[in-house]
DRENLUM-340722 format. One record per residue (C-alpha): z, y, x; residue number from 1; residue in three letters. Coordinates in nm, 3 decimals, always signed. Layout:
BEGIN
<zz=Z; yy=Y; xx=X; seq=NUM; type=ALA>
...
This chain:
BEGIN
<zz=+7.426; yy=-0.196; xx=-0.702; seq=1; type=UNK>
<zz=+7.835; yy=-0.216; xx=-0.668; seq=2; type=UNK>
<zz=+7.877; yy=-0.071; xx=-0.938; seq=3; type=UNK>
<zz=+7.651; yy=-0.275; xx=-1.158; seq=4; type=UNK>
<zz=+7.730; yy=-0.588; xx=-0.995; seq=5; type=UNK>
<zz=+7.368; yy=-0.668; xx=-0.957; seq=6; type=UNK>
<zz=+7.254; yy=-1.016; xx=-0.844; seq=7; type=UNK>
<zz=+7.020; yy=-0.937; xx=-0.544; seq=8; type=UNK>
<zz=+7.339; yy=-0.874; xx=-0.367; seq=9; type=UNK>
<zz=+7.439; yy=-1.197; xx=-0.409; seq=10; type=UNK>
<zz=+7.047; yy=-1.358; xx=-0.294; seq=11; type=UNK>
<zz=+7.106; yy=-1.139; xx=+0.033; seq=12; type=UNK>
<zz=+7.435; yy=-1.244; xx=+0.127; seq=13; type=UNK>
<zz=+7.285; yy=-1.619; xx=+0.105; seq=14; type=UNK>
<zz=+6.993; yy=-1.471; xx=+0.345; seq=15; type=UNK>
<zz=+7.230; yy=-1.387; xx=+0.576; seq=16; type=UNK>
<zz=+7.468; yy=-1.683; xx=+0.535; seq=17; type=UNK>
<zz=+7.148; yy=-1.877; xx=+0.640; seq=18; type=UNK>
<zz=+7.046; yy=-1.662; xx=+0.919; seq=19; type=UNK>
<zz=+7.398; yy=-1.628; xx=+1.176; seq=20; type=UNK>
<zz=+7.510; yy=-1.956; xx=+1.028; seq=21; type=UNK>
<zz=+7.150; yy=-2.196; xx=+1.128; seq=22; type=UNK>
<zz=+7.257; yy=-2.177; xx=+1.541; seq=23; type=UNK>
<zz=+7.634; yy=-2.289; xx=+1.494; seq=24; type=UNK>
<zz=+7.651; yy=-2.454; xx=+1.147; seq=25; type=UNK>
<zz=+7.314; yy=-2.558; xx=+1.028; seq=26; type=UNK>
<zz=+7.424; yy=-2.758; xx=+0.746; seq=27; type=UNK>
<zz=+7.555; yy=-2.420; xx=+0.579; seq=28; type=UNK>
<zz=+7.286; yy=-2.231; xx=+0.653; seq=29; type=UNK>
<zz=+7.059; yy=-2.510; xx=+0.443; seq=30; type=UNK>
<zz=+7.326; yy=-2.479; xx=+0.202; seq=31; type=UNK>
<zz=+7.292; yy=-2.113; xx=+0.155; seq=32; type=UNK>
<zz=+6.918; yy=-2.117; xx=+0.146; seq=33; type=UNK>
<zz=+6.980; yy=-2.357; xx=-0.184; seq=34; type=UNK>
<zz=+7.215; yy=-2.173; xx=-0.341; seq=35; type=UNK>
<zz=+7.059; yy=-1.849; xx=-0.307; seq=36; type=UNK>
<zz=+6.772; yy=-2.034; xx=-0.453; seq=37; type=UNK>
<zz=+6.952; yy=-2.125; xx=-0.759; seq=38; type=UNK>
<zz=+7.061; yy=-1.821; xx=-0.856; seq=39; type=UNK>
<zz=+6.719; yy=-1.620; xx=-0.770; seq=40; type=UNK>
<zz=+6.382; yy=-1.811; xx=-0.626; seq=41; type=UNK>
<zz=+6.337; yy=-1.587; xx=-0.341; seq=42; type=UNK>
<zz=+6.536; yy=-1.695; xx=-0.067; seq=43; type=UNK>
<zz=+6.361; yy=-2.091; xx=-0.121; seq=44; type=UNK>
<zz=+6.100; yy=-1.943; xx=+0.077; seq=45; type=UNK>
<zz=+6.305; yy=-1.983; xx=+0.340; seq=46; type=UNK>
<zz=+6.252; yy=-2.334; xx=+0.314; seq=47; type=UNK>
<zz=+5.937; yy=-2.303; xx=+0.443; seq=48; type=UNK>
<zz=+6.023; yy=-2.230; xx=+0.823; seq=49; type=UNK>
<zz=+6.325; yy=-2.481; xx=+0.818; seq=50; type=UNK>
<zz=+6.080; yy=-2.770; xx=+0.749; seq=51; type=UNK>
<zz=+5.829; yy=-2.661; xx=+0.980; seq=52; type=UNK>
<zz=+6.098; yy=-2.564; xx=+1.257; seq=53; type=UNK>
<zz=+6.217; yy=-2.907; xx=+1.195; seq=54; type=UNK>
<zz=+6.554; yy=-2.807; xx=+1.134; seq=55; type=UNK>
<zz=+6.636; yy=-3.113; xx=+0.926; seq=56; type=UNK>
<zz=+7.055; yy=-3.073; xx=+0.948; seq=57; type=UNK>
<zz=+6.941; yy=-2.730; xx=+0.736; seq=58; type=UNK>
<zz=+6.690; yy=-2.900; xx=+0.544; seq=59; type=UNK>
<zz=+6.943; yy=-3.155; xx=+0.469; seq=60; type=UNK>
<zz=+7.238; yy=-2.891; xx=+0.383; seq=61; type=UNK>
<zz=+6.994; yy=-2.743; xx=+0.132; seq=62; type=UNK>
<zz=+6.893; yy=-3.073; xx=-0.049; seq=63; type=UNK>
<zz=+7.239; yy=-3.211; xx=-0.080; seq=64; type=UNK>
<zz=+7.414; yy=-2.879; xx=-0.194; seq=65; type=UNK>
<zz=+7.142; yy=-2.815; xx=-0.436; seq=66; type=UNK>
<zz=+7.157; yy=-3.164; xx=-0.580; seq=67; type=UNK>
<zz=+7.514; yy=-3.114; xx=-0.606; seq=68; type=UNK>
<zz=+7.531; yy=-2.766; xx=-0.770; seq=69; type=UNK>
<zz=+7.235; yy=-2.843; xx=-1.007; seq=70; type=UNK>
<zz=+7.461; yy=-3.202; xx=-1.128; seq=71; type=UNK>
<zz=+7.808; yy=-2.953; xx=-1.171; seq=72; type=UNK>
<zz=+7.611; yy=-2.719; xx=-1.349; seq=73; type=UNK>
<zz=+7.459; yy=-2.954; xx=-1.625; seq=74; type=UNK>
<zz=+7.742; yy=-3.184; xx=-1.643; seq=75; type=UNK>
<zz=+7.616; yy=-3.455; xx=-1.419; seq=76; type=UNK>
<zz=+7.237; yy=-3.458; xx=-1.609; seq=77; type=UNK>
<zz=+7.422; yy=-3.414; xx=-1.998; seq=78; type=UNK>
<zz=+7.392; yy=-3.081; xx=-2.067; seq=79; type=UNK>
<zz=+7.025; yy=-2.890; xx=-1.934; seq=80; type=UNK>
<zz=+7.084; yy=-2.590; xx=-2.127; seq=81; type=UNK>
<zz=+7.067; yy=-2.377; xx=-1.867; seq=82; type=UNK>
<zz=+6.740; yy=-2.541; xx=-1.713; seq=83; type=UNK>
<zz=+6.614; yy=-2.510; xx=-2.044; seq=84; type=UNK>
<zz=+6.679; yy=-2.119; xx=-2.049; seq=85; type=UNK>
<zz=+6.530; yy=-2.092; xx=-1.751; seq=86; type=UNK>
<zz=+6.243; yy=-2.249; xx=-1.796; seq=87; type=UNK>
<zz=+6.135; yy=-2.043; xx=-2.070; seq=88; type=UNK>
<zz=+6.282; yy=-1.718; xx=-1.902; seq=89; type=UNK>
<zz=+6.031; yy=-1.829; xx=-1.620; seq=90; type=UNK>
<zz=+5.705; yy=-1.910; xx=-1.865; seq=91; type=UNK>
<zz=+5.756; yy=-1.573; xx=-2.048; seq=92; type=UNK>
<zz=+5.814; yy=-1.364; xx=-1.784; seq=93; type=UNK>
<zz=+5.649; yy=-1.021; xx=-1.884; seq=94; type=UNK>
<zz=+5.483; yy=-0.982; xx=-1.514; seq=95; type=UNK>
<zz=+5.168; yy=-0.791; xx=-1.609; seq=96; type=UNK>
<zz=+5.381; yy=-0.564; xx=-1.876; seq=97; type=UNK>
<zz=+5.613; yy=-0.507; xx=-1.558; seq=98; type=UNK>
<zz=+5.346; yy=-0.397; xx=-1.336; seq=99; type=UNK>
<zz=+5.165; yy=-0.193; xx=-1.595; seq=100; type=UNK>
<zz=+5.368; yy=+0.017; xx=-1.794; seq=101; type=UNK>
<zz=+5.640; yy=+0.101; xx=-1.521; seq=102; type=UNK>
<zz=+5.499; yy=+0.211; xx=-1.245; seq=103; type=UNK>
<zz=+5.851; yy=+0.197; xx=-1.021; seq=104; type=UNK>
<zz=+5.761; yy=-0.230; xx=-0.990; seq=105; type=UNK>
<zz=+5.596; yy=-0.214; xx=-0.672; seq=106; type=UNK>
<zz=+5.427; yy=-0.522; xx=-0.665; seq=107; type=UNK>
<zz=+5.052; yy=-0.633; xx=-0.530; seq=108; type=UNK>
<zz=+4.948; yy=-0.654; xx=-0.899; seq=109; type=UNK>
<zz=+5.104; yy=-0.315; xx=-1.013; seq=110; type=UNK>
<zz=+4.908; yy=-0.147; xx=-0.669; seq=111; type=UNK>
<zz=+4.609; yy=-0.333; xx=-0.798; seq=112; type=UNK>
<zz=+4.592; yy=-0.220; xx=-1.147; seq=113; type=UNK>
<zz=+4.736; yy=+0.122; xx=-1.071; seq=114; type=UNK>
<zz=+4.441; yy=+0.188; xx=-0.804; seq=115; type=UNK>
<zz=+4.189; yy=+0.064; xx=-1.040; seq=116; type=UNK>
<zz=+4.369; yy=+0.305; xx=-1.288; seq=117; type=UNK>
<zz=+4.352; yy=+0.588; xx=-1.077; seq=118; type=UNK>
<zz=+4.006; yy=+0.552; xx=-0.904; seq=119; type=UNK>
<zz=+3.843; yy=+0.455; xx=-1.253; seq=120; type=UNK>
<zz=+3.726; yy=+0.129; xx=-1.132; seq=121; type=UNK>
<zz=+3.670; yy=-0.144; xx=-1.354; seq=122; type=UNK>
<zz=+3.975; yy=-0.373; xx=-1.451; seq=123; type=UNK>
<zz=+3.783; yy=-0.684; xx=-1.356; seq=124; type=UNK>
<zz=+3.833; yy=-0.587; xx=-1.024; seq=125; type=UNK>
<zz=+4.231; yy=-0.633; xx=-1.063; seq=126; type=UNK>
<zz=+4.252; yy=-1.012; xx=-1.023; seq=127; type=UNK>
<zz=+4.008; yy=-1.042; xx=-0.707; seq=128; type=UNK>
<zz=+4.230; yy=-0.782; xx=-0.549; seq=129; type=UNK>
<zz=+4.554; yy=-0.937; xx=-0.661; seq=130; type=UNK>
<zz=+4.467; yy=-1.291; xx=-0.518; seq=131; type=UNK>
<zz=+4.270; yy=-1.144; xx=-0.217; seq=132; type=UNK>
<zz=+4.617; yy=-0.904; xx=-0.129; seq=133; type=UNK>
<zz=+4.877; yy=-1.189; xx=-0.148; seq=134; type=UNK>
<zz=+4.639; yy=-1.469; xx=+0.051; seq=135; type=UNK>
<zz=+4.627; yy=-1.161; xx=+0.300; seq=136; type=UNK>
<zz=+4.977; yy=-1.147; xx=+0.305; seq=137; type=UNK>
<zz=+5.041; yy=-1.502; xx=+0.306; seq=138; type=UNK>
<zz=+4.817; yy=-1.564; xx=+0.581; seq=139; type=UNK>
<zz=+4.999; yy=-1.282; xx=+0.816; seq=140; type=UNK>
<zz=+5.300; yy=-1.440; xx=+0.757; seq=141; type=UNK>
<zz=+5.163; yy=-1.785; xx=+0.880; seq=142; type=UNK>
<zz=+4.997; yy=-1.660; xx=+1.232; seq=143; type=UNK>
<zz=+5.321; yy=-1.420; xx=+1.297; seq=144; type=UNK>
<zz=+5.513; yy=-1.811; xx=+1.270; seq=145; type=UNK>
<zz=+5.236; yy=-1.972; xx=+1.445; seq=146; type=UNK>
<zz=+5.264; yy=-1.735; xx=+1.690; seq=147; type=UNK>
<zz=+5.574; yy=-1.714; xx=+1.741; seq=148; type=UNK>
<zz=+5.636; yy=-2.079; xx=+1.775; seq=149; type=UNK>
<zz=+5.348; yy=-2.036; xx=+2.022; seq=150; type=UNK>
<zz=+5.590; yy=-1.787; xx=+2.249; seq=151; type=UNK>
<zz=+5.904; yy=-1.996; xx=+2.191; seq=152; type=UNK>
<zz=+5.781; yy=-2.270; xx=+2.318; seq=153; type=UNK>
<zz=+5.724; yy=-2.089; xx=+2.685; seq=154; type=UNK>
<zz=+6.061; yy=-1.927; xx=+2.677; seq=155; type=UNK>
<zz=+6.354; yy=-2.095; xx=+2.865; seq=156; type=UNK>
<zz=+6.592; yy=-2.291; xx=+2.638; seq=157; type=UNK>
<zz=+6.872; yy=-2.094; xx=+2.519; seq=158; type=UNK>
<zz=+7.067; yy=-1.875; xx=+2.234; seq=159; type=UNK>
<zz=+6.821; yy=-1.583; xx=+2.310; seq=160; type=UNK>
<zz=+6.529; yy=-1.803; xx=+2.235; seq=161; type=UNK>
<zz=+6.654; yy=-2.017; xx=+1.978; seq=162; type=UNK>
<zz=+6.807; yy=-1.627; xx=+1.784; seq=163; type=UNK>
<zz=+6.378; yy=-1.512; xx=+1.849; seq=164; type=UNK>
<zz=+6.272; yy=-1.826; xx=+1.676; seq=165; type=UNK>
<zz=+6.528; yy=-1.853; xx=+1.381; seq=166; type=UNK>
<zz=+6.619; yy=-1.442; xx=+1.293; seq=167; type=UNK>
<zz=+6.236; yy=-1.369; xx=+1.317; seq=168; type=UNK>
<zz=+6.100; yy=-1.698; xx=+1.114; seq=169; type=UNK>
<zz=+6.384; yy=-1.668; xx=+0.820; seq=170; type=UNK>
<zz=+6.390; yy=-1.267; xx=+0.822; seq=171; type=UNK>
<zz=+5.969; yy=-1.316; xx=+0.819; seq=172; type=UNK>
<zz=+6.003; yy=-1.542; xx=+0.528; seq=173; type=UNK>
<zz=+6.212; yy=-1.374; xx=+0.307; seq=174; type=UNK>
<zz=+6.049; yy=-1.078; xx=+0.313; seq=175; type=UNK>
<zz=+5.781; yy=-1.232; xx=+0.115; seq=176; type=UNK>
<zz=+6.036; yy=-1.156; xx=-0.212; seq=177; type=UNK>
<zz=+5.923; yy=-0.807; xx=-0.141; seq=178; type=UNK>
<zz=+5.545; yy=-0.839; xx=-0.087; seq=179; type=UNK>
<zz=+5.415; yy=-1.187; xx=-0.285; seq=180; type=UNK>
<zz=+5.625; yy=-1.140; xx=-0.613; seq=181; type=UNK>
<zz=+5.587; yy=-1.104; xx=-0.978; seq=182; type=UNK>
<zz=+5.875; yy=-0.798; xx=-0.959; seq=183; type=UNK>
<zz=+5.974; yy=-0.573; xx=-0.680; seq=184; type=UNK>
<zz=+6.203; yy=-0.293; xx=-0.868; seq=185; type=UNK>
<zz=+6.400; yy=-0.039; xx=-0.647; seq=186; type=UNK>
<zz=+6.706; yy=-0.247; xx=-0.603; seq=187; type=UNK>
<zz=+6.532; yy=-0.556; xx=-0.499; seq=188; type=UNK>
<zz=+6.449; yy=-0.382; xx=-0.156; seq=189; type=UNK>
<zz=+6.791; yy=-0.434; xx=-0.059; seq=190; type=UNK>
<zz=+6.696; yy=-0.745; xx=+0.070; seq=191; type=UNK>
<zz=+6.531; yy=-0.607; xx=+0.335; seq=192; type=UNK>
<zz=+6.849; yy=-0.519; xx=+0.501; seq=193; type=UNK>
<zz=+6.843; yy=-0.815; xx=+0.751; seq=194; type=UNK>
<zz=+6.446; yy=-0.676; xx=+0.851; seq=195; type=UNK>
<zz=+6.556; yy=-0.354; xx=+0.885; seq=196; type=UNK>
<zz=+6.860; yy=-0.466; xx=+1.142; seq=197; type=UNK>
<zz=+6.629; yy=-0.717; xx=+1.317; seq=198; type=UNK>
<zz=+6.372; yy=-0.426; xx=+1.389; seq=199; type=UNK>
<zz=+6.607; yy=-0.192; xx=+1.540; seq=200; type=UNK>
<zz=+6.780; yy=-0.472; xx=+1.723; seq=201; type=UNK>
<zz=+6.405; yy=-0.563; xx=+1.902; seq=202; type=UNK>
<zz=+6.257; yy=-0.169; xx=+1.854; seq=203; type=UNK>
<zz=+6.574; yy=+0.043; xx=+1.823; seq=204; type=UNK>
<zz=+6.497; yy=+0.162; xx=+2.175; seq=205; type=UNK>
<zz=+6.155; yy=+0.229; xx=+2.229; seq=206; type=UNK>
<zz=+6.000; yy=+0.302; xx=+1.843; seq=207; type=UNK>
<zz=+6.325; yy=+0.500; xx=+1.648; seq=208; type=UNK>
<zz=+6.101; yy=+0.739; xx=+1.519; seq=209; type=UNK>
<zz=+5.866; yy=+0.491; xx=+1.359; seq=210; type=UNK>
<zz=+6.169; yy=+0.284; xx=+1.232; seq=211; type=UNK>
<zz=+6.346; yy=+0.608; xx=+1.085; seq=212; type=UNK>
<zz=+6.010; yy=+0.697; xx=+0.869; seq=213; type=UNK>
<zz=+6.029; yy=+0.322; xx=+0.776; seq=214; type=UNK>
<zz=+6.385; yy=+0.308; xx=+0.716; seq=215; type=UNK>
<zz=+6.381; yy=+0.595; xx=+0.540; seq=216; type=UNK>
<zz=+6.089; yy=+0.507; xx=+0.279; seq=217; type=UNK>
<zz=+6.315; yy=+0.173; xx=+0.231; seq=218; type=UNK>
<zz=+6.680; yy=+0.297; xx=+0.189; seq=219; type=UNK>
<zz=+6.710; yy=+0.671; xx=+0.192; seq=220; type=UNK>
<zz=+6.389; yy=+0.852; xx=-0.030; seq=221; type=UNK>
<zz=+6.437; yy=+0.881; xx=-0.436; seq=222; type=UNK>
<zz=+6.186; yy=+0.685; xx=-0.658; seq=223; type=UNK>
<zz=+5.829; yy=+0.804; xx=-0.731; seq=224; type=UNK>
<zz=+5.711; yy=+0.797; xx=-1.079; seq=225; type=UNK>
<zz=+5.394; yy=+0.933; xx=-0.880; seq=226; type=UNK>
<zz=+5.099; yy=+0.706; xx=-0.722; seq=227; type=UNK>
<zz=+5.088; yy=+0.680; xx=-0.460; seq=228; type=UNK>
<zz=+5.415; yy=+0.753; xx=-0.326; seq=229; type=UNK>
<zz=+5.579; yy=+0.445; xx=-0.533; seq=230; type=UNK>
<zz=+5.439; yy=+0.239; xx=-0.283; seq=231; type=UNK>
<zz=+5.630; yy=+0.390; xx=-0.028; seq=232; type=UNK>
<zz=+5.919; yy=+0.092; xx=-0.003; seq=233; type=UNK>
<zz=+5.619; yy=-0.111; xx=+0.000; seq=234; type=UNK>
<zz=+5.481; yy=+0.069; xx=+0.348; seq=235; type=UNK>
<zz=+5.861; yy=+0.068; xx=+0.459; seq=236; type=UNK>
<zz=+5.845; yy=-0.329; xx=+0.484; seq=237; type=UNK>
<zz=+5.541; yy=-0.409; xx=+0.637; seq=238; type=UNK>
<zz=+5.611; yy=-0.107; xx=+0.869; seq=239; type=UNK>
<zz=+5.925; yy=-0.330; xx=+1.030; seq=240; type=UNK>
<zz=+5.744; yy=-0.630; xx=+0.968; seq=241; type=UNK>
<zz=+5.481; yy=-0.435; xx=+1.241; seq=242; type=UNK>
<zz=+5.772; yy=-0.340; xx=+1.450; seq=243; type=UNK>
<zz=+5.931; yy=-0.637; xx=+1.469; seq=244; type=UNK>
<zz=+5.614; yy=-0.839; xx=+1.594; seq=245; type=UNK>
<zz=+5.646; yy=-1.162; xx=+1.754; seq=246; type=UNK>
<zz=+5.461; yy=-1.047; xx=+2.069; seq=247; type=UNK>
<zz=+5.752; yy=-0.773; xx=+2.153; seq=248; type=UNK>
<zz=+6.001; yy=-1.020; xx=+2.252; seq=249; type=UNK>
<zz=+5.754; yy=-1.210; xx=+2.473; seq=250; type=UNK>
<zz=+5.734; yy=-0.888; xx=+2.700; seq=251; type=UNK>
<zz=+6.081; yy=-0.788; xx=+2.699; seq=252; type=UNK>
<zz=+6.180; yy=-1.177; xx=+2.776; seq=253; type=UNK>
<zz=+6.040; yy=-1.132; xx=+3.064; seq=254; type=UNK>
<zz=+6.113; yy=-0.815; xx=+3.173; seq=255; type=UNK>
<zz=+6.509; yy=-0.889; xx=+3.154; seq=256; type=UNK>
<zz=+6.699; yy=-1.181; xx=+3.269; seq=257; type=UNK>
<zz=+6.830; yy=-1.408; xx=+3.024; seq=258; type=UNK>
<zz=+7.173; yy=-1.331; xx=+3.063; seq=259; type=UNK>
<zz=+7.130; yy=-0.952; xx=+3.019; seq=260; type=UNK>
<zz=+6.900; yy=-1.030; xx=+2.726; seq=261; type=UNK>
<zz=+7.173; yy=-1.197; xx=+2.537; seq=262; type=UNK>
<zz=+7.400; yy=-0.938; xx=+2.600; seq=263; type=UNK>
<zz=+7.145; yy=-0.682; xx=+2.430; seq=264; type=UNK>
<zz=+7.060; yy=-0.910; xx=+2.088; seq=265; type=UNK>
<zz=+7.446; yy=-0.931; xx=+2.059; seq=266; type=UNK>
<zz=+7.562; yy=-0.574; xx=+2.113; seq=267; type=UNK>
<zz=+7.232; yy=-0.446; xx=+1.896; seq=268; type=UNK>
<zz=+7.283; yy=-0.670; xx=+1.557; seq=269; type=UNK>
<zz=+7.614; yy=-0.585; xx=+1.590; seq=270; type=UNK>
């Protein structure tokens, strides 16, 4: 990815811009969340949390850098040229050619037709599964925030709580680029780099042989022309997204005193 100076290196350092930077300087975190937008969708789902964490400095960072960027970029409105590009990049996008013929793109509609490819069912089963997959994903997402605004809310005040609430929102939310997506190639799963640190920071003690089989299908195995070991990056996220559960903190929060607690999220993401 160095060597090719791909892109998704840039959307993750504007995921992690916006997740040490919301605590301290929330105005750049918002910022990074909308410029890591403009150069690839995925980290706008970020958004999603900031609103409903009511992080409006963030929310407010991400509007007004945004606004700005988009009115350098076109010349202050004269020149859409690149909107225009984009547009049509967007409406053409070859999604169903992506998931079909290259079996690498692990996406919910590439398992979807691939298992109805495999298992010889019929391919007018493709689209219930497709829809039925990402609203199950989508949903999981929602109760593990719900939830976890549930917990927060019990927890004394303080950068232990307020690190729970914004690492394991943001880090949630992001990692829908990897699950609800039109393209999940090999090199996209670099973005789960911030998951990956969050779940050994929480699990690293307790679960390291779980989070090595997960790391490893993520980071360290080849890729699989071969259904249904394609998938595996696929099982690697929602393996840490397991590991990393909201409930986990709860427990150890109040096993450990606060001050001892912060001590352990600082010396483990580090």
């Amino acid at each position: 990815m160095l060597r090719l100076n791909q892109i998704n290196l840039y959307v993750l350092n504007a995921i992690l811009i916006a997740l040490l930077a919301l605590n301290r300087f929330p105005f750049l975190s918002g910022a990074a969340v909308a410029l890591g937008g403009l150069i690839k969708l995925y980290p706008l789902s970020m958004g999603a949390p900031l609103v409903m964490m009511k992080k409006w400095k963030a929310v407010f960072g991400a509007f007004v850098s945004g606004i700005l960027t988009i009115l350098l970029l076109t010349n202050f409105g004269r020149d859409l040229s690149l909107w225009k590009q984009f547009i049509l990049f967007f409406l053409s996008f070859p999604s169903e050619r992506e998931s079909s013929i290259w079996i690498r793109n692990t996406t919910l509609l590439s398992l979807a037709r691939n298992l109805a490819r495999f298992t010889e069912l019929p391919e007018s089963i493709i689209l219930p599964l497709v829809i039925i997959s990402t609203l199950a994903v989508l949903t999981w997402i929602a109760l593990r925030f719900y939830k976890r605004e549930k917990i927060y809310r019990t927890l004394p005040s303080g950068p232990a709580a307020e690190t729970y609430r914004n690492f394991g929102s943001l880090i949630d939310f992001s990692s829908l680029a990897l699950l609800v997506t039109p393209s999940a190639w090999d090199h996209h799963f670099v973005i789960a780099l911030p998951l990956a640190l969050w779940a050994v920071a929480l699990r690293g003690k307790d679960r390291p042989g779980w989070l090595g089989i997960a790391i490893t299908c993520i980071f360290v195995l080849p890729s699989f022309d071969i259904f249904p070991f394609n998938y595996l990056r696929m099982f690697g996220v929602m393996a840490l997204l397991l590991l990393a559960s909201p409930d986990f903190f709860s427990e150890i929060f109040r096993k450990i005193s606060a001050g001892i607690l912060k001590k352990y999220f600082l010396l483990s993401l580090v």
